[in-house]
C-alpha positions in Angstrom: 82.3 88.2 193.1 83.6 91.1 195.3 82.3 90.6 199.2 78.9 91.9 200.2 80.9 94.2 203.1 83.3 95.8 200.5 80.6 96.4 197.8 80.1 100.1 199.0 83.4 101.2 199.2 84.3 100.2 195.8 81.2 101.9 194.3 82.1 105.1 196.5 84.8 107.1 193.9 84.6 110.3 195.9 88.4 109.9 197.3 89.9 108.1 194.4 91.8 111.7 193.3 93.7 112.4 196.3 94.7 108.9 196.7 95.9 109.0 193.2 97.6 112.5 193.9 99.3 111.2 197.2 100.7 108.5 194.9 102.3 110.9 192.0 102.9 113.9 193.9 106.2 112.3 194.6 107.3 111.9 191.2 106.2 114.7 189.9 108.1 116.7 192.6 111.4 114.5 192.1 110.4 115.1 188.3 110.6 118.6 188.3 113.7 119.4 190.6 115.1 116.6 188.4 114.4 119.1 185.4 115.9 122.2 187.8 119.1 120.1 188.4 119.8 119.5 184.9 119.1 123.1 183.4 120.9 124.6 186.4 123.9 122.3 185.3 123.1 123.0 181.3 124.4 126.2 182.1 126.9 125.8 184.2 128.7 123.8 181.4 128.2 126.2 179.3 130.5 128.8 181.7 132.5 126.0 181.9 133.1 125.7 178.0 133.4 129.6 177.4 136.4 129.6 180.4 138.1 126.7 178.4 137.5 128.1 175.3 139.4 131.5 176.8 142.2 129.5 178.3 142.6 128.1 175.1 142.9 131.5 173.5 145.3 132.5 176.9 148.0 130.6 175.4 148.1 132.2 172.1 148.7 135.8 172.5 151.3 137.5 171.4 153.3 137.0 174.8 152.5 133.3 174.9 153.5 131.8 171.2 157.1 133.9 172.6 157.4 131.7 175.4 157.6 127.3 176.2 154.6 125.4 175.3 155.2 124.1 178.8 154.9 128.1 180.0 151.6 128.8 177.8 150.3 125.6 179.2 150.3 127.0 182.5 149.4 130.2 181.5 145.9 128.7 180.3 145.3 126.2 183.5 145.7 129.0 185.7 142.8 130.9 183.7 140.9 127.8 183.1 141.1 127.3 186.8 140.9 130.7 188.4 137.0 131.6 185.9 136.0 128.2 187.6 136.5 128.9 190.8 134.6 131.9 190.5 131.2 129.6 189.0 129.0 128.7 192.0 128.1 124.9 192.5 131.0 123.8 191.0 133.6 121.2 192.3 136.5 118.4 191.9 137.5 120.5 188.3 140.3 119.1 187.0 141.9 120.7 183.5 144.7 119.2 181.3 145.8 121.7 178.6 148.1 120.7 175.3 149.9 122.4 173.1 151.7 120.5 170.0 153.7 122.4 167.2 151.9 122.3 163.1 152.4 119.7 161.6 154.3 120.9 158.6 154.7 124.6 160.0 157.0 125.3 163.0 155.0 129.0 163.1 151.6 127.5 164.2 150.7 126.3 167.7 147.4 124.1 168.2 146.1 124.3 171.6 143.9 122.1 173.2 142.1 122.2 177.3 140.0 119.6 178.5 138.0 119.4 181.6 136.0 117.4 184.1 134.0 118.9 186.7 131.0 118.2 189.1 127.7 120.7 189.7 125.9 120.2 192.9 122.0 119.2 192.7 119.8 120.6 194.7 116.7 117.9 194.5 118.2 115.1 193.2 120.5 115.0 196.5 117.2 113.5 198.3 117.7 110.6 196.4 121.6 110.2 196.8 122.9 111.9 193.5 124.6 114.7 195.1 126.2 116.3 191.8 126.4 115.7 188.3 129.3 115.3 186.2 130.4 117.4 183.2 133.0 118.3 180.7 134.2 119.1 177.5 137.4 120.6 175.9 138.2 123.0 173.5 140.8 123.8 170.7 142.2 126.7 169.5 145.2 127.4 167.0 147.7 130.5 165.5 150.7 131.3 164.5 153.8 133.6 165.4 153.0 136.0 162.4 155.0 134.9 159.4 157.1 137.1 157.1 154.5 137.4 154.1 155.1 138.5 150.6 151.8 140.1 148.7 151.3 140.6 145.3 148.9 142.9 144.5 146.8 142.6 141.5 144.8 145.9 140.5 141.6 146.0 138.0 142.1 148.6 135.9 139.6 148.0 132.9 137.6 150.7 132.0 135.0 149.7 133.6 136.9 150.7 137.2 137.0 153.9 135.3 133.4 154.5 136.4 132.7 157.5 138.9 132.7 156.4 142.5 129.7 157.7 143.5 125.6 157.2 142.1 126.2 161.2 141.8 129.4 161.0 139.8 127.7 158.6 137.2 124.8 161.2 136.7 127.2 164.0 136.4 129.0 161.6 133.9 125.7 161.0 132.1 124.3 164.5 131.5 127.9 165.4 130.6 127.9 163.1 127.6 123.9 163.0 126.8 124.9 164.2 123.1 126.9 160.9 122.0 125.4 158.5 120.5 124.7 156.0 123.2 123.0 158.3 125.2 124.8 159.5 128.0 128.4 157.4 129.1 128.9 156.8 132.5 132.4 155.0 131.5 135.5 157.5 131.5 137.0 155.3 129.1 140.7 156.2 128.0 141.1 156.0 124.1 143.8 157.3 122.1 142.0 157.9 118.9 139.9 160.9 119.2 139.8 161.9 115.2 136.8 161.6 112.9 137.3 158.2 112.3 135.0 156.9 115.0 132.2 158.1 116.9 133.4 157.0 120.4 134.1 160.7 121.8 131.7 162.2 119.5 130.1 166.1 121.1 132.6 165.8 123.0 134.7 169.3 123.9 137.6 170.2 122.6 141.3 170.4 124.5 140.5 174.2 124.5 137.1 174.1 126.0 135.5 174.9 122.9 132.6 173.1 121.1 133.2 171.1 118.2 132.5 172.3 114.8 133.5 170.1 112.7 130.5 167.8 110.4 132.0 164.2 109.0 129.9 161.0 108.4 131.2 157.9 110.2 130.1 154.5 108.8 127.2 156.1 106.6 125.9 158.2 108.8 126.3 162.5 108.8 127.1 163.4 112.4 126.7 167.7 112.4 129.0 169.6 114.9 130.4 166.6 116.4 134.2 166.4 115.6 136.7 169.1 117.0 139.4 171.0 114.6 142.1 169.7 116.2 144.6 171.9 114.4 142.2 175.0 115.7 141.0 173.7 119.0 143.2 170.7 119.9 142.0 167.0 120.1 139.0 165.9 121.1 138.7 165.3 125.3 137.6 161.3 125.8 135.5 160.1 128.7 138.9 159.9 130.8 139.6 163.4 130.0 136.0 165.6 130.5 136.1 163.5 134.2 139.1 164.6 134.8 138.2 168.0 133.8 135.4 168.1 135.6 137.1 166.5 138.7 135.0 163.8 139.2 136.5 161.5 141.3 136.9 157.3 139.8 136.6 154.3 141.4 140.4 154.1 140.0 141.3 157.0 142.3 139.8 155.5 145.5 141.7 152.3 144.9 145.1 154.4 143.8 144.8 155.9 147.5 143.7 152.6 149.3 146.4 151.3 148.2 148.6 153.6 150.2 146.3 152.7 153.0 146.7 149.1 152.8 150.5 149.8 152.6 150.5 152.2 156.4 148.3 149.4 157.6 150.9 147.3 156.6 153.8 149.5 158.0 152.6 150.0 161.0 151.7 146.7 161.8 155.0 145.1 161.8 156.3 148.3 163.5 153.5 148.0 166.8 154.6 144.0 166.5 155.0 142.6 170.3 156.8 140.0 168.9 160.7 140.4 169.8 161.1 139.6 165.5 158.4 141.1 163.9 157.2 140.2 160.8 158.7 141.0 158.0 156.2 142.3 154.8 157.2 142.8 151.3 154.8 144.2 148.3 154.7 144.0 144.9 152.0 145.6 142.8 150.6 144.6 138.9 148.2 146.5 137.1 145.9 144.3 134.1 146.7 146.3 131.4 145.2 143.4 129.9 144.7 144.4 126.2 146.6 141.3 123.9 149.6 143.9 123.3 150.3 144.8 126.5 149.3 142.3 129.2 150.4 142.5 133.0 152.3 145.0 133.8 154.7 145.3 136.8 153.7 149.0 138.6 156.0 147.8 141.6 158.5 145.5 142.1 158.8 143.0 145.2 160.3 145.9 147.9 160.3 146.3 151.9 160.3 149.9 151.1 156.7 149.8 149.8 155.7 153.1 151.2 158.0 154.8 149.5 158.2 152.8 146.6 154.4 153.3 145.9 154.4 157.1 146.1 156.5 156.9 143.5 154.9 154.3 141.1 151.6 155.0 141.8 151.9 158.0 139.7 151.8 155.8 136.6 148.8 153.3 137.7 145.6 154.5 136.0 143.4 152.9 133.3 144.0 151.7 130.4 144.0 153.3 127.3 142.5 151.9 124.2 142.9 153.0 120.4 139.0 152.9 120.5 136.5 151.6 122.0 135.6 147.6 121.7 139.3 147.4 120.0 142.3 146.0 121.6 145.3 148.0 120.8 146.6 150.9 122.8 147.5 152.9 119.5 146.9 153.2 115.9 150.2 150.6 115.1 147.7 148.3 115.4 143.9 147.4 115.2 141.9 144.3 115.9 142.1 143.4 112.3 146.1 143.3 112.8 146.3 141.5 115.9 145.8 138.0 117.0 143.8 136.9 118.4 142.3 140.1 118.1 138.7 141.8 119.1 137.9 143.5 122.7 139.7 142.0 125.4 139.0 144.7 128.0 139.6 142.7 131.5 141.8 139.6 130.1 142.1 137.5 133.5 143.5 134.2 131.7 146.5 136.8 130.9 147.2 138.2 134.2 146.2 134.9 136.6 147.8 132.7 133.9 150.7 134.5 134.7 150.8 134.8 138.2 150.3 131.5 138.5 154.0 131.1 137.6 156.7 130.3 139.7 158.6 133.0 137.5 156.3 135.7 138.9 155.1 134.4 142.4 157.8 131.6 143.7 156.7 128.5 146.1 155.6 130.0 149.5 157.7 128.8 152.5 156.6 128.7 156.0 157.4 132.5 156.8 159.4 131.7 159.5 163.3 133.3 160.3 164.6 129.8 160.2 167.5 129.4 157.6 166.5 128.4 154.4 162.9 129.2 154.9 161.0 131.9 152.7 158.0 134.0 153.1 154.2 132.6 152.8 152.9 134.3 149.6 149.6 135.5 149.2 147.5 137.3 146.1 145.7 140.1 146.6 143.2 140.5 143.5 141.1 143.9 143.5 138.3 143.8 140.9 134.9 144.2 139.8 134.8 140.4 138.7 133.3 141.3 135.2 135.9 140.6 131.9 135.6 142.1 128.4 137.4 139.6 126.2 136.5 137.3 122.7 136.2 133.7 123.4 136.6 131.9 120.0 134.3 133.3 117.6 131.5 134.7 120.1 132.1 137.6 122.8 131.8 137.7 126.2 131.3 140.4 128.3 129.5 139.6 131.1 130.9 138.0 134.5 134.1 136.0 134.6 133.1 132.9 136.0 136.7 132.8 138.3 134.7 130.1 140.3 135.1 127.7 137.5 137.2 127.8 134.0 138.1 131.7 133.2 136.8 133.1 129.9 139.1 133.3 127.1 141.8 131.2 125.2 142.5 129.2 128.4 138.8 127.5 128.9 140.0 124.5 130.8 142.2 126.2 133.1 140.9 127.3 136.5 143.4 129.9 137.6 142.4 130.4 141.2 142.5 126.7 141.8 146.0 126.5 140.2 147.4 129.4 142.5 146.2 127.9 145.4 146.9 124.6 144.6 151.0 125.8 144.6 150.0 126.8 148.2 149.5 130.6 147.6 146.7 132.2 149.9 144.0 134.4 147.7 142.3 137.2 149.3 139.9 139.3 147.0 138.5 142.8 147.3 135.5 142.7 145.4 134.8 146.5 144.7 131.0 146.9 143.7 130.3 146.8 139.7 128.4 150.2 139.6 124.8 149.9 138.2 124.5 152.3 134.7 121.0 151.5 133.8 121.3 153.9 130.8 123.8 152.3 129.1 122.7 149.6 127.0 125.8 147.5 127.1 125.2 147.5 131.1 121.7 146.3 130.9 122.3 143.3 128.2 125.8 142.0 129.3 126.2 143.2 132.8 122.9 143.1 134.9 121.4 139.9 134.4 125.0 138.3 135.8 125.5 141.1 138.7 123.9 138.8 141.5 126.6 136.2 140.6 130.0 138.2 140.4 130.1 138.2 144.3 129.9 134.8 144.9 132.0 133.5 141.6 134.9 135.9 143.4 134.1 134.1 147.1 134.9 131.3 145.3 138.0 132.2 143.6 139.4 133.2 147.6 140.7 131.3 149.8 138.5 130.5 152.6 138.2 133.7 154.8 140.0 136.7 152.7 137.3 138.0 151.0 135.7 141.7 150.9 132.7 143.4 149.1 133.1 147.0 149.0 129.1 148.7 147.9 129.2 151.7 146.5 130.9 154.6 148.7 132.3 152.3 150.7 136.2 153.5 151.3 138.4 151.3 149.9 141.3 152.0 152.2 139.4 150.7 155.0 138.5 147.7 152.8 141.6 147.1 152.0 143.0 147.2 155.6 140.3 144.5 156.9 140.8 142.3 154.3 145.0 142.2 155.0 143.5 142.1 158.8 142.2 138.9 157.9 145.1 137.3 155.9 147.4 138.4 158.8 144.9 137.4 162.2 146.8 134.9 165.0 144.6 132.9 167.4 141.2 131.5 166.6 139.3 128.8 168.0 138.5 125.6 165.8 136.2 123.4 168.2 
């Protein structure tokens, strides 16, 4: 039992909070200028990290990857060393910055700096911890820029014969209400234009004039809808009344970003710093994918692109059709003549199929100027992503599933893994398929995929070069960023 003499005290509580204070005011004070000292050092390391990752960078411009590894490394422990010095509480900072050649690429240069430092406490000094250590390290990598050979494929399927602009595709609309679909947005390209079918039907006549002419087409009378073309000339198609009426095509935007991407080209290698500049060659291929035509070589593999391309360009533009949902260019054949026959509007098993050949794109080298070595190849694919072809006995025409196995008579073959797996970079320019809600074709094969083109053509790229152009957007500029990204030197990796 407690002593008599001590009895009050115990029962008296009055002073029991400030002796409990006196005891944890101590650690609470060490506890929070512990918590200073470690923020206050939290972001000094990370000024530290952003200065290595810059001398990391330091030793991959365009000056550097020209010089020694043993000069870059220099080059990026002087910066490493010289942001340092100007970060307050900081001490004892010691760098060591490597630089080793690719592994199975004498172009690329992999850079790493690592550092140890100290930061000076300001409580935690009471206690004898005068600083606290830090460090870290960061990697960057690039190359000198290779010689690069691109092969360009172009979409042009009818359906990149849609106006450019939400305007252009009303315009289109109200200028074909009469046909039978309603109103056409597509400026589809046919060679048949008679009375035999009813794809250019109201349509004006090569003179201007209105048709006249009454026939029935599968049963049905169709009054004034056919031109005399002995009178009046041949009935305009889609491709022609756009043309007429200048309305400008998704086609023509990408005929003159092509001449964009082609001075973006030029003029790169030209402002090289690099005592060899690069050296960039172009070849361009249209689809022309209907069964008897297939790819088709606009360009051929040329350093004189610019040039080259003025020239050529003249005969890219979309391709015709005898009619509409038929796969022959003229009236020697029709889809009951031809095998395998049908609509085949956007055939990418017959365009990737062949590109994936070393007979049209050879094994990529390194790029570099070393004897024997040959240029880094890459694909440039510029489509709406959505194929028009027969698959066995069914039709598809919605989105081509590039991520996976293609459409077509080539089911099990993935194309875009095939390309890349010969080592063949793929960048992609996915231009926009253009909403038509009044067309019915649009809003049962085309809309209920849309949300999935972009990503099956992500997929289809390799990682990085990869571009969706909305609607307006200019395709030059597109075009440029996308060979921006194929081409870019230094980046950091950790």
């Amino acid at each position: 039992m407690p002593i008599p003499a001590i009895r009050p005290l115990i029962r008296d509580r009055s002073g029991n909070t400030s002796i409990l204070y006196a005891i944890l005011a101590p650690v609470l004070i060490f506890g929070t200028g512990a918590a200073v000292d470690y923020g206050r050092a939290a972001q000094i390391h990370t000024k530290l990290n952003a200065a290595a990752d810059a001398a990391a960078l330091a030793a991959l411009t365009p000056n550097m990857l020209q010089q020694s590894s043993a000069v870059a490394e220099a080059a990026a422990a002087s910066m490493f060393q010289g942001l340092a010095d100007g970060i307050s509480g900081v001490s004892g900072t010691t760098v060591n910055v490597t630089i080793a050649a690719g592994a199975n690429n004498p172009l690329v240069r992999n850079v790493t700096v690592s550092y140890a430092s100290s930061v000076s406490t300001l409580f935690a000094a009471v206690l004898g911890r005068n600083a606290l250590p830090v460090g870290g390290s960061s990697s960057a990598s690039a190359q000198i820029p290779p010689n690069l050979d691109f092969y360009v494929l172009l979409d042009n399927s009818p359906s990149m014969a849609l106006p450019a602009t939400a305007a252009g595709i009303t315009q289109m609309e109200s200028l074909t209400q009469n046909q039978i679909t309603g109103g056409c947005a597509f400026a589809c390209h046919q060679a048949d234009t008679s009375t035999d079918q009813t794809d250019t039907i109201y349509n004006p006549c090569a003179d201007g004039s209105a048709p006249t002419v009454t026939a029935t087409v599968g049963g049905t009378s169709y009054t004034k809808a056919f031109c005399n073309a002995s009178k009046h000339g041949a009935q305009l198609d889609n491709y022609a009344l756009a043309r007429q009426n200048t309305i400008t095509l998704r086609l023509d935007e990408l005929n003159s970003g092509v001449s964009t991407l082609l001075q973006t080209a030029s003029s790169t290698a030209q402002s090289s710093q690099f005592s060899t500049p690069p050296q960039y060659r172009f070849s361009i291929y249209s689809m022309d994918s209907l069964w008897s035509i297939g790819l088709t070589e606009l360009m051929p593999l040329t350093t004189n692109y610019i040039a080259n391309w003025t020239t050529a360009s003249t005969n890219f533009g979309v391709m015709e059709m005898y009619s509409n949902n038929n796969d022959c260019a003229n009236s020697a054949c029709s889809s009951s003549t031809t095998s395998p026959g049908g609509d085949v509007g956007t055939n990418y098993d017959d365009s990737l199929g062949k590109l994936s050949q070393a007979a049209y794109i050879p094994n990529p080298g390194n790029g570099s100027n070393q004897a024997g070595d040959t240029p880094q190849k890459v694909l440039f694919i510029v489509t709406d992503g959505v194929e028009d072809e027969e698959n066995g006995s069914r039709l598809e025409q919605a989105i081509n599933d590039l991520g996976n196995a293609p459409y077509g008579n080539s089911s099990s073959v993935n194309w875009c893994t095939a390309i890349k797996n010969r080592g063949i970079k793929i960048a992609i320019l996915y231009t926009d398929y253009l909403p038509v809600p009044a067309n019915s074709w649009y809003n049962s094969r085309v809309a209920p995929f849309q949300s999935d083109i972009g990503p099956a053509l992500q997929a289809c790229a390799s990682q990085g070069p990869f571009y969706d152009a909305a609607i307006g957007a200019d395709l030059g500029a597109a075009l440029s960023a996308l060979f921006a990204t194929v081409t870019q030197s230094g980046h950091l990796t950790n």
